[in-house]
N, C-alpha and C positions, 0 to 999 in steps of 0.2 A: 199467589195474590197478584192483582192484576193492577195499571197506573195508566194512566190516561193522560196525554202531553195536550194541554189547553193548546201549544204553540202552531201543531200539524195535525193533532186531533188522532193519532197513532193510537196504539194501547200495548204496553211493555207486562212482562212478567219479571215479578222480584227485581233484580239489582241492574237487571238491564235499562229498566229506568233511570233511573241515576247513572251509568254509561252515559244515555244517549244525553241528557244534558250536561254532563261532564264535557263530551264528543262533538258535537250537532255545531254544523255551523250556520246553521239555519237560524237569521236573527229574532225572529218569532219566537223558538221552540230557548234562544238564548235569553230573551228579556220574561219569559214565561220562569225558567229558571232563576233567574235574579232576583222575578216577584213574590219564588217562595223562600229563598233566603231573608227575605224583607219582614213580609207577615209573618204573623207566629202560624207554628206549627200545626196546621190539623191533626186530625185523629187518625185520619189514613194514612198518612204521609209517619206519623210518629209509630204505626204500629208495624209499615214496610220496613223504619228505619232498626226498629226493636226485632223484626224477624231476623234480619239482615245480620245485626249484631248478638244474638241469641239464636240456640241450633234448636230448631225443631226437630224433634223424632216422629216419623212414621209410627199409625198405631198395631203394635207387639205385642204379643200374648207375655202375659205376664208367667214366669217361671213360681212353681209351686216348689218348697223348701221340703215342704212334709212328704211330699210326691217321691223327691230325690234320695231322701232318707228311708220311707220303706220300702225304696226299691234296692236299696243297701251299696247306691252311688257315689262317690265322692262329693262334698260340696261345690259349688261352681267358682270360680274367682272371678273378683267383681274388680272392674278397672275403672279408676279412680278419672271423670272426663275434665275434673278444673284442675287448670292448671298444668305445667309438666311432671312428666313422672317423676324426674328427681326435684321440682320445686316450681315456683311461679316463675319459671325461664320466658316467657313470652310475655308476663306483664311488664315486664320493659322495655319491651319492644313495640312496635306501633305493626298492626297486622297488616294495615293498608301500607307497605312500606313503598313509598316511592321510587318507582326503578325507571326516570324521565319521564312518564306518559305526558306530566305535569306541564312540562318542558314549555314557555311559552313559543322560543323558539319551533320548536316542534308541533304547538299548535298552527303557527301561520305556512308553516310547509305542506303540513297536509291538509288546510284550508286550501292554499292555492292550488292543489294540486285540482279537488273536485266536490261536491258538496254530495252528503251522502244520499245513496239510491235507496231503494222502495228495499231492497233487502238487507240495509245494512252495510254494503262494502261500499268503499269507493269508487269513483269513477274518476279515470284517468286519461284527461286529453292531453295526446301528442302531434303538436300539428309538422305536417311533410318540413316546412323550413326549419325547424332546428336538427334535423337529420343531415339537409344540405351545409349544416353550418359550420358541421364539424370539420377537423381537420384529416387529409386524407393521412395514414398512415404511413411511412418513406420507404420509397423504395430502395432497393439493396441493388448495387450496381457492381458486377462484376466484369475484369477486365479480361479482351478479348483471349481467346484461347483457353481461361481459365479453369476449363472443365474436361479439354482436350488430353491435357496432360496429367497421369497416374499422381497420385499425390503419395508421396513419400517420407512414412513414419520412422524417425529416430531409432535408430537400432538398441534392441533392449539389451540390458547387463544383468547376468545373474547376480542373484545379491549373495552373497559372504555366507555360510552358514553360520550363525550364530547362536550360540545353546543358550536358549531361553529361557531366560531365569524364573518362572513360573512351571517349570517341567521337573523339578528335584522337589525332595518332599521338605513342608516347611519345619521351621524351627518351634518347639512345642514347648512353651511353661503349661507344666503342670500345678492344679489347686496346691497351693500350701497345705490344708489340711489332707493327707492320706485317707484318713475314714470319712470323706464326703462319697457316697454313692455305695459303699462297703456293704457285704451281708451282715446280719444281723448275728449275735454270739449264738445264738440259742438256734440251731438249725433243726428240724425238727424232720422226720423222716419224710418226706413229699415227693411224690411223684411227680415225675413230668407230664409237659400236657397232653405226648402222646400216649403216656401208660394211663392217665388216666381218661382219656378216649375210649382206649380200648376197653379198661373198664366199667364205663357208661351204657357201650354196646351190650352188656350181659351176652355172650356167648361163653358158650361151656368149651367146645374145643377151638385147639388154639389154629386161629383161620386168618392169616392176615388180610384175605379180602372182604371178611366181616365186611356186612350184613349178605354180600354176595358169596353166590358159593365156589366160584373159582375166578384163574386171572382172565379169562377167555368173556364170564360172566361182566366182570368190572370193567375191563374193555369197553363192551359193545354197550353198556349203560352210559360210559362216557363221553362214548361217540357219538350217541343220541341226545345226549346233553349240551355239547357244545358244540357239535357241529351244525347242530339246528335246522334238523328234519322235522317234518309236520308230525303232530300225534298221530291222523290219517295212516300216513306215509307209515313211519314206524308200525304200525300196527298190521298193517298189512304185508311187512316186510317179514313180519312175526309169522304169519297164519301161513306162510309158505312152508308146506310138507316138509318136516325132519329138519325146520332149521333151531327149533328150539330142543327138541328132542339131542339131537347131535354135535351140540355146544356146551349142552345141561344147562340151558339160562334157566334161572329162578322166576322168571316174570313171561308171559305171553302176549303181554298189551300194552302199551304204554298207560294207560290207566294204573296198570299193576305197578310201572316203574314207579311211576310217578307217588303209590302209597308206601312203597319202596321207602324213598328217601323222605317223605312227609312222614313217616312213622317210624320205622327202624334206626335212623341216623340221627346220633343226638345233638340236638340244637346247642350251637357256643354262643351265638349272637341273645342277647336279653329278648322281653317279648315288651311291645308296645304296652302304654298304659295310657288311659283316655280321660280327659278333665275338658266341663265345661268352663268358658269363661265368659262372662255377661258383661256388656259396654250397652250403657244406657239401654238396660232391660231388652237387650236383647241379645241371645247366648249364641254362644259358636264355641265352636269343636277344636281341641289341641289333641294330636296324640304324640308320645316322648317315651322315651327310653331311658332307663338310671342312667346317670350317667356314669356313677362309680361303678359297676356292673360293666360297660361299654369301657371304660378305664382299664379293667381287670381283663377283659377279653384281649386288646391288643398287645398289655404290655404282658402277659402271658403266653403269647403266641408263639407255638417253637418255632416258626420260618424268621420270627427277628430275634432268637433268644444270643444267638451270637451276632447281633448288630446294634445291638441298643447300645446308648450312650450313658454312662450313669454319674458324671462328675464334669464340671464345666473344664476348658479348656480355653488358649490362648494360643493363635497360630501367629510366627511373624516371618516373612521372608527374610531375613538377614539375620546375623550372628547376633548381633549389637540387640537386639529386640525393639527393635526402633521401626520398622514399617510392618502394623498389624492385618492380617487378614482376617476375611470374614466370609465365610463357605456353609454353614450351619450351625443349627440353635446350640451346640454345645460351645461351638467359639464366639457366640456372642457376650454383651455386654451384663444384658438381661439375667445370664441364668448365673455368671458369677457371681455379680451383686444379690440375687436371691439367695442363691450358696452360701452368701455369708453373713443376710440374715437371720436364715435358718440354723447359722452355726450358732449366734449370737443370744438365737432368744430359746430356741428349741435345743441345743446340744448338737453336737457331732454326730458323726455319721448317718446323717439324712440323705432320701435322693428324690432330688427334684424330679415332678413329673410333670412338664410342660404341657397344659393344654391348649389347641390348638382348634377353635372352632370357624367354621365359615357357614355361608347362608347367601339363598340369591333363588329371588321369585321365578318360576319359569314358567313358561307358557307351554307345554303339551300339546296344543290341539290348534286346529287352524282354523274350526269352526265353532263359536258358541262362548270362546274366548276362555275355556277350562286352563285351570293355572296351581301349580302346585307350590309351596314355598319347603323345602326342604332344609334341614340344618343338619350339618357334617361335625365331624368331630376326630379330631388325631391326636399323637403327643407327640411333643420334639424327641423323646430317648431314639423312634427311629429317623434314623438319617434318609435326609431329603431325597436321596437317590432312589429309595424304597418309597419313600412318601409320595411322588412323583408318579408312579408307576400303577394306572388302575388295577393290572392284574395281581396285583400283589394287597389287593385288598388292604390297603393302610389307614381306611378311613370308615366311620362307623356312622351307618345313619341313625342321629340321636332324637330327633322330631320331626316333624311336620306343624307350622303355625297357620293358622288360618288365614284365606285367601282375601277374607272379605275388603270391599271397597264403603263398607259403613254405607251405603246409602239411605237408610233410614234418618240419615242425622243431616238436615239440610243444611246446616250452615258451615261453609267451607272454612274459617277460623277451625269451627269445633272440631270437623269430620280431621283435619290434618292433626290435631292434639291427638284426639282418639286414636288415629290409627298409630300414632307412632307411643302410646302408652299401650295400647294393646300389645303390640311389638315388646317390648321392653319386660312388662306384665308374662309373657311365657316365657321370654329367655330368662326372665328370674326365676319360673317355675322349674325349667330346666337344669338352671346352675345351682340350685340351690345344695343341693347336697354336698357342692365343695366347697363350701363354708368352713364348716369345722372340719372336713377332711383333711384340707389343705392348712390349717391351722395346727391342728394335733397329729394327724400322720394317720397312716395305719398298714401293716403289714400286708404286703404284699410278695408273691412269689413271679418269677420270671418263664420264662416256657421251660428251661434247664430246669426247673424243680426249687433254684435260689434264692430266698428271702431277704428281701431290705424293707428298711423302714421309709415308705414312699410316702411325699405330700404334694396329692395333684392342686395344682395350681393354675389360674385362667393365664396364660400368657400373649395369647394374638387373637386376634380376628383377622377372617379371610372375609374378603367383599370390593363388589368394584364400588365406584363414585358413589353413586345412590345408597347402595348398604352404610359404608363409611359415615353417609351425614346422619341416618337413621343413627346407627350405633354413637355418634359421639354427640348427638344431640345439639345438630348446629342447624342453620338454614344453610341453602344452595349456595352459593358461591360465597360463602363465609372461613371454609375450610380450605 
């Protein structure tokens, strides 16, 4: 929608109207503004002002219910656009909130600076005398010789060896209660994660290089894996006379590896699951992972089965227990207080399972502006040394949220509600399952084969600035 300034006879779109006589030091385009402050309202003027303050949506094919039902899909989730997701958080707030533009002071600066040009910016004259006006900067006067002679640094002292008191191991209270983190009485015959690997693979004789057929075989697939030869390449390196022959590789192509490990090697990671979700009638795509399923995978993992944490702890350097450290989730604050309202309300011998998720949009491509939002997912049992460390896989990708920028929804009030209930609206979809997990428990085994009674629980967010105000649901420099 388009405004027409009586004052300069310009023509604005949407809010930039109202800018320019906000703005404009042009007395014309100011007393033209003043005159409709004065008279009542037109109709055009009332319907810019109701766009303005009302989002419009682009028109969107409307989603069919019965479409999604015989095609035997899940329903879509519908995100709620008034108001905030946890409540009318914004109606107390004023949208237009003042951050100085207002400032009269700061009207009459960049008044005098210039009066605005045919495009909008300012124009700035600096005339040659206020440059002469300044004052020269002083000069540094050194006395004669004073660069002739070597200049001569204070002889340095080795310092004292001193045993650092941060180099001995600290002082450790242990939980008061013994059966916090405990197996369970009733152990039940379980294999570990790698016997039962191996029996996933269904092979009849006993091959530890299963799916391949020797250690020569697994080799030369691993080297092709991550030393990161082209398929090309590999495959040509294959079709060379008597090298597959004379190794006995199982595969001749990389095509073949590659159905190798897509078929033969059973999959530990969950498989993705897909839900629409609809913001002002118009849908977009989540895909997510259980997250209890992603729970089970890591804290079942034999590479951490001897490194998990299973009972809170308290480190202190000194005897006296009087100066406490803090190095990871099991000496924090957080998981002893949880420890023992778990003791409190649920019984003894529970073991906390700290979740640990983070999220952060990314940009992938350099052209067309392709951007992915990815969410991670860990738990405190393993210690941050392992956490820390990409190759040690300690982190599970649990979704993907969608990318969108709403621009169907034109009004900038709304489109920022939206997006940040959209946001919220999947990480519920996501967390949902540890609700009552994390409330009643449930049996879990460790990569050793050992069973306790585990209750995952949401403990942290990872995220920089931005995430942070998203997740706690503040504006910009309020946090």
């Amino acid at each position: 929608m388009s405004s027409k300034c009586n004052g300069c006879g310009k023509t604005f779109l949407g809010a930039s109207f109202l800018h320019h006589l906000r703005k404009t030091s042009n007395s014309d385009c100011q007393d033209y503004g003043q005159s409709i402050g004065a008279c009542p309202v037109d109709s055009q003027t009332a319907q810019l002002l109701t766009s303005l303050l009302q989002g419009t949506s682009s028109e969107s094919s409307n989603i069919s219910m019965e479409e999604q039902q015989s095609t035997g899909t899940q329903m879509p989730i519908i995100v709620d656009p008034s108001g905030d997701y946890f409540g009318d958080y914004y109606n107390c707030l004023d949208l237009d909130i003042n951050m100085g533009d207002d400032d009269p002071a700061i009207e009459v600066a960049v008044s005098s600076l210039g009066a605005d040009s045919e495009d909008g910016s300012l124009d700035y004259d600096f005339e040659d005398d206020d440059l002469d006006s300044r004052g020269r900067s002083p000069q540094l006067i050194f006395p004669d010789g004073f660069f002739d002679e070597p200049w001569q640094l204070p002889h340095s002292r080795v310092p004292a060896v001193v045993e650092s008191l941060y180099l001995r191991a600290p002082h450790v209270e242990q939980y008061p209660d013994n059966h916090a983190g405990a197996p369970v009485e009733s152990q039940n015959a379980t294999a570990d994660e790698n016997t039962q690997y191996y029996h996933n693979l269904k092979v009849t004789v006993m091959n530890p290089w299963a799916p391949f057929e020797s250690e020569i075989d697994w080799n030369i697939a691993c080297w092709a894996k991550t030393r990161g030869p082209s398929s090309t390449a590999l495959t040509e390196l294959l079709a060379i006379d008597g090298v597959c022959d004379k190794h006995g590789l199982s595969f001749r192509t990389a095509s073949q590896l590659n159905a190798i490990i897509d078929h033969k090697l059973p999959s530990i990671r969950p498989k993705f699951k897909r839900r629409e979700v609809v913001v002002q009638n118009q849908a977009f795509e989540m895909y997510f992972r259980d997250v209890l399923e992603c729970v089970k995978v890591l804290y079942g993992d034999a590479e951490f089965a001897e490194y998990l944490k299973y009972a809170p702890e308290r480190h202190f350097n000194d005897r006296q227990f009087e100066e406490q450290l803090f190095h990871d989730m099991h000496t924090g604050g957080w998981w002893w207080s949880t420890q023992a309202k778990l003791d409190k309300h649920a019984g003894p011998g529970r073991t906390v399972i700290p979740i640990i998720l983070s999220s952060d949009k990314t940009q992938v491509t350099l052209f067309r502006n392709k951007s992915v939002y990815p969410v991670y997912m860990t738990i405190g049992n393993i210690p941050k040394e392992l956490r820390r460390k990409p190759s040690y896989r300690a982190y599970v990708l649990v979704g993907y949220l969608p990318t969108t920028r709403l621009e169907h929804i034109k009004n900038a009030a709304s489109c920022r509600q939206s997006l940040a209930n959209l946001f919220h609206t999947c990480m519920r979809t996501i967390v949902q399952p540890l609700e009552d997990a994390g409330a009643t428990g449930l049996v879990i085994a460790s990569g050793d084969g050992v069973k306790r009674h585990g209750h995952p629980i949401f403990a942290a967010h990872v995220g920089d600035y931005p995430e942070q105000i998203l997740v706690a649901c503040c504006i910009t420099g309020h946090l």
